[in-house]
C-alpha positions as a Markdown table, in Angstrom:
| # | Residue | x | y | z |
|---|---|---|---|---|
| 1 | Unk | 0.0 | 0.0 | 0.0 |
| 2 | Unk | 0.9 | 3.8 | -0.6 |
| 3 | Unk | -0.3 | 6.6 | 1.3 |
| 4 | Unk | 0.0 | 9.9 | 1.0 |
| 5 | Unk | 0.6 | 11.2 | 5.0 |
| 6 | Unk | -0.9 | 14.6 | 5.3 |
| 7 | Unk | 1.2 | 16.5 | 7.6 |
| 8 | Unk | -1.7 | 17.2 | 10.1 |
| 9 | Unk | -1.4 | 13.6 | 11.0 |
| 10 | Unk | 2.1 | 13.6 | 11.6 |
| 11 | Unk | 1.9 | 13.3 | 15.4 |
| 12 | Unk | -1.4 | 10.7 | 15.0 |
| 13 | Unk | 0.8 | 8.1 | 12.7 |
| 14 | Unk | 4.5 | 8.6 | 14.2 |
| 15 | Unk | 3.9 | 10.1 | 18.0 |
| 16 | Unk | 3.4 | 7.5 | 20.8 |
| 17 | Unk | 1.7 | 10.1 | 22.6 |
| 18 | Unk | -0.7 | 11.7 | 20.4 |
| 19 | Unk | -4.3 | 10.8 | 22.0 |
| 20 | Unk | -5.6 | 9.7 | 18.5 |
| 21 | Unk | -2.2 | 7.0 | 18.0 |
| 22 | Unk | -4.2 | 3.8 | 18.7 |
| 23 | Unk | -6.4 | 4.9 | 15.7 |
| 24 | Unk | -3.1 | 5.1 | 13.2 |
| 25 | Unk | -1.2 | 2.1 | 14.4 |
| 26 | Unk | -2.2 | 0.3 | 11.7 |
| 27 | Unk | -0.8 | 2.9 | 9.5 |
| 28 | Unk | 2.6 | 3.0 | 10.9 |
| 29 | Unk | 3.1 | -0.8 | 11.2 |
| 30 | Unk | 1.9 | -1.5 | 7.8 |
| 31 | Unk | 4.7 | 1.0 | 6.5 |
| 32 | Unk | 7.2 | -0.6 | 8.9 |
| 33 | Unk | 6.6 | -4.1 | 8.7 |
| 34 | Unk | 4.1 | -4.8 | 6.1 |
| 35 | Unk | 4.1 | -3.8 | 2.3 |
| 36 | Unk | 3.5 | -0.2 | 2.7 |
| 37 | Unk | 5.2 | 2.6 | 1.4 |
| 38 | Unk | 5.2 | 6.7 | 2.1 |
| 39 | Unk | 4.3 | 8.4 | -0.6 |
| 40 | Unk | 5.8 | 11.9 | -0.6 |
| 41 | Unk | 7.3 | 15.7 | -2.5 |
| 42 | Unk | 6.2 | 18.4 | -3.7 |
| 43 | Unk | 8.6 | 21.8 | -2.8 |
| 44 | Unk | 4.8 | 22.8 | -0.5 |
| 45 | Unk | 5.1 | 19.2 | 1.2 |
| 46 | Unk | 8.6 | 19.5 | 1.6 |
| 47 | Unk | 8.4 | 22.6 | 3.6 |
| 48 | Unk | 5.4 | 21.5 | 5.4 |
| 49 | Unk | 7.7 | 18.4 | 6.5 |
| 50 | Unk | 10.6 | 21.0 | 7.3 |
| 51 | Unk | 7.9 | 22.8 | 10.0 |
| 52 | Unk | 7.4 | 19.3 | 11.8 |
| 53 | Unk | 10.9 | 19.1 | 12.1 |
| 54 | Unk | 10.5 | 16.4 | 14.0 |
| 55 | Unk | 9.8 | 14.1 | 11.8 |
| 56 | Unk | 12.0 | 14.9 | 9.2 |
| 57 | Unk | 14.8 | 12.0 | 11.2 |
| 58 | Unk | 11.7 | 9.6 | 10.3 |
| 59 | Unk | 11.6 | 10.1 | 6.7 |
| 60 | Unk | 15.2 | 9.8 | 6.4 |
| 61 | Unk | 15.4 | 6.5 | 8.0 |
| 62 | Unk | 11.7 | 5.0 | 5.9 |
| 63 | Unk | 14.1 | 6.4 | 3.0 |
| 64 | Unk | 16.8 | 4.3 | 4.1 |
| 65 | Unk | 14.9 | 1.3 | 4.9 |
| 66 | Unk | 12.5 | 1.4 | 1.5 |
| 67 | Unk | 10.0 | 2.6 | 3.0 |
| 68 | Unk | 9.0 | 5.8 | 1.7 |
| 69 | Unk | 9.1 | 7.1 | -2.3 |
| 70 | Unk | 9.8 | 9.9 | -2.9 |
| 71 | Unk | 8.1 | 11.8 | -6.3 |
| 72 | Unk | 10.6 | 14.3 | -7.6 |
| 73 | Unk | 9.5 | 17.6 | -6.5 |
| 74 | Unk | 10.1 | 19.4 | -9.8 |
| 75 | Unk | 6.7 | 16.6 | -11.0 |
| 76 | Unk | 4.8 | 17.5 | -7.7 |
| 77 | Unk | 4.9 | 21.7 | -8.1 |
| 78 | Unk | 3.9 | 21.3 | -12.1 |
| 79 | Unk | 0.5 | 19.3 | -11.4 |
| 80 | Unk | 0.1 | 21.7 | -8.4 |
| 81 | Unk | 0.6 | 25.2 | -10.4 |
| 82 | Unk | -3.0 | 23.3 | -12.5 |
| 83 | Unk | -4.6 | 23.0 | -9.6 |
| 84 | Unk | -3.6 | 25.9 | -8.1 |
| 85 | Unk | -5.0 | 27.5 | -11.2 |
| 86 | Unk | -8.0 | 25.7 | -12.0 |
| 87 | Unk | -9.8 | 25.5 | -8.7 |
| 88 | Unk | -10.4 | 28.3 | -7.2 |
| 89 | Unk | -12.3 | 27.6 | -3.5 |
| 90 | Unk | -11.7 | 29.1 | 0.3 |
| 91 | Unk | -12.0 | 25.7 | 1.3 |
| 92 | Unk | -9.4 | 24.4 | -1.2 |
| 93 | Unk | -5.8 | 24.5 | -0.1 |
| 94 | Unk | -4.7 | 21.4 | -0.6 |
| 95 | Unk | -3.0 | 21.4 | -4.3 |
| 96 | Unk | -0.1 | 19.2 | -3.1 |
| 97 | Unk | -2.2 | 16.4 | -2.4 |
| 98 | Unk | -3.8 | 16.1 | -4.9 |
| 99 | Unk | -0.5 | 17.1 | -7.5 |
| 100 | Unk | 1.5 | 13.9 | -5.2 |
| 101 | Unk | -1.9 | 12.1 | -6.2 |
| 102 | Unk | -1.8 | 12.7 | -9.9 |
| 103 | Unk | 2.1 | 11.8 | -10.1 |
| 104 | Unk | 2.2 | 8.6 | -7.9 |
| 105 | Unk | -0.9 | 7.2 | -8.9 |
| 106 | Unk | -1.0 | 6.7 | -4.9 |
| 107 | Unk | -4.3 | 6.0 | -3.9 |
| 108 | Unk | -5.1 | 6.2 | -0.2 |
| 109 | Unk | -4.4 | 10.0 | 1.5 |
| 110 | Unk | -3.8 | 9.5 | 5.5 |
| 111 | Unk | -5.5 | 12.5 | 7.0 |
| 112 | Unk | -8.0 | 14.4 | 9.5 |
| 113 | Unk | -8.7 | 17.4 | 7.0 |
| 114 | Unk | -12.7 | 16.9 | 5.9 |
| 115 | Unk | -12.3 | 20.0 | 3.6 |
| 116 | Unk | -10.1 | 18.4 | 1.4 |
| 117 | Unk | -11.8 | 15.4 | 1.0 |
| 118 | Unk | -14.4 | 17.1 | -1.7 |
| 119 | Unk | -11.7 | 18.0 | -3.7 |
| 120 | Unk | -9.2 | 15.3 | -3.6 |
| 121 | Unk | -12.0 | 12.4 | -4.4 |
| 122 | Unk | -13.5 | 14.3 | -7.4 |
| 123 | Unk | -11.6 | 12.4 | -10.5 |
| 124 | Unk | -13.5 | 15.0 | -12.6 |
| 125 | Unk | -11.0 | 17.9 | -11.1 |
| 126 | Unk | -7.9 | 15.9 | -12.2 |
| 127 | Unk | -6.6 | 16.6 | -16.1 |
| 128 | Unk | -6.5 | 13.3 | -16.5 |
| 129 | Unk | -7.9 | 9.6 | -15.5 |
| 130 | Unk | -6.9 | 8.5 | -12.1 |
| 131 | Unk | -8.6 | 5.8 | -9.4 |
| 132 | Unk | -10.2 | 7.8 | -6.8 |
| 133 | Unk | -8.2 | 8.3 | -3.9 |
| 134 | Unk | -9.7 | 7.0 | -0.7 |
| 135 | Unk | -9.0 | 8.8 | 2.8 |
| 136 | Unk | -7.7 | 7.1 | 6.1 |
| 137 | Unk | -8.9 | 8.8 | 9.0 |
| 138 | Unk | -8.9 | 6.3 | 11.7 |
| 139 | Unk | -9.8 | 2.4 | 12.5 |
| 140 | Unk | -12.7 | 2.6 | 10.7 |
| 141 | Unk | -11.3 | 2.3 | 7.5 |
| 142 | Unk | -8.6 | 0.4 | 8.2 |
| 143 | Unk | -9.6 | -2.4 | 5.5 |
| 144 | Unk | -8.1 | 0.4 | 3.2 |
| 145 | Unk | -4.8 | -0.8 | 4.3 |
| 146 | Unk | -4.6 | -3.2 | 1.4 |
| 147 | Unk | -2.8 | -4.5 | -2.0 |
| 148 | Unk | -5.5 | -3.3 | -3.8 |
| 149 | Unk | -4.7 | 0.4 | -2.8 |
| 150 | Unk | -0.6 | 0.2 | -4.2 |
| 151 | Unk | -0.3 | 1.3 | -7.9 |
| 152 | Unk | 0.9 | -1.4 | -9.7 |
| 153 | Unk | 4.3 | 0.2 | -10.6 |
| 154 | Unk | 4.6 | -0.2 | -6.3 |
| 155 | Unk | 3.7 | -3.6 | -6.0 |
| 156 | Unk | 6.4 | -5.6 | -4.6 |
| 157 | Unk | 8.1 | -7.8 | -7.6 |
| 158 | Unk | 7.4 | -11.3 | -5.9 |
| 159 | Unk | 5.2 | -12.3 | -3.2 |
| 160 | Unk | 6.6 | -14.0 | 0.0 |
| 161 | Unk | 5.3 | -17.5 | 1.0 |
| 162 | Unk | 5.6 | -18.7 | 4.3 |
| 163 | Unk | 7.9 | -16.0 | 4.6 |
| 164 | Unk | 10.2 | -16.6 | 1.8 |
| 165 | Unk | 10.4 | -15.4 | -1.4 |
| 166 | Unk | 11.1 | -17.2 | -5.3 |
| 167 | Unk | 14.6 | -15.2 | -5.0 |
| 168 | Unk | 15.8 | -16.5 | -2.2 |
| 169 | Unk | 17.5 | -19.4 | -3.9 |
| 170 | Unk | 19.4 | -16.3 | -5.2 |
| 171 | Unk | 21.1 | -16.2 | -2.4 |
């Protein structure tokens, strides 16, 4: 799975102490020990990331370990400028999410903002074709943590039985 963390869930996915952390758990250990994968850039994300400073030592080390893709930021900021341009709301302002969406193909956003959600989820606001995005809010939808929701250029290569995989003879 790929997910799109919005940064107003930092604290909820990767703090031990946020009061709403039992509700992403499922989140965090799918990225750490399941298939799942960060989906993240955009020059507005990146600094966004740089204000939770925090968090940045996370996203180095999912990097590190393969869990986390980054989408060249040059990508990101062009499909944001068309939204940017072409939607013009109060309640719209985020053009990131949906410019990471368009360029990763990523198709589950991790996030508490309901004003985004009207944007985000209508395919008819993108310039082209794309799966609607689905939004992770909590252990409600947590059947959204699935291989159904990676794009298929994200799926892992081989698929591990009884925890070992065709290539292992490889080794």
């Amino acid at each position: 799975m790929c997910i799109i963390i919005d940064t107003n869930c930092f604290a909820n996915v990767f703090n031990k102490t946020s009061a709403r952390h039992n509700e992403f758990v499922p989140v965090l250990k799918w990225i750490i020990s399941g298939k799942g994968k960060v989906v993240y850039g955009g020059t507005k994300y990146i600094e966004e990331l740089k204000k939770a400073s925090k968090y940045m030592k996370i996203f180095s080390l999912m990097n590190m370990y393969n869990c986390a893709i980054h989408i060249e930021d040059q990508q990101v900021d062009h499909e944001q400028v068309y939204f940017e341009t072409n939607i013009v709301d109060p309640n719209f302002d985020d053009p990131h999410l949906m410019a990471i969406v368009l360029t990763s193909g990523c198709r589950l956003i991790c996030s508490e903002d309901d004003r985004s959600i009207p944007f985000v989820t209508n395919t008819r606001l993108y310039p082209r074709r794309i799966s609607k995005p689905k939004y992770y809010k909590g252990l409600r939808q947590v059947q959204l943590l699935c291989d159904n929701n990676i794009p298929p250029r994200y799926r892992p290569l081989c698929i591990r039985r009884n925890g070992h995989s065709p290539l292992d003879v490889l080794v």
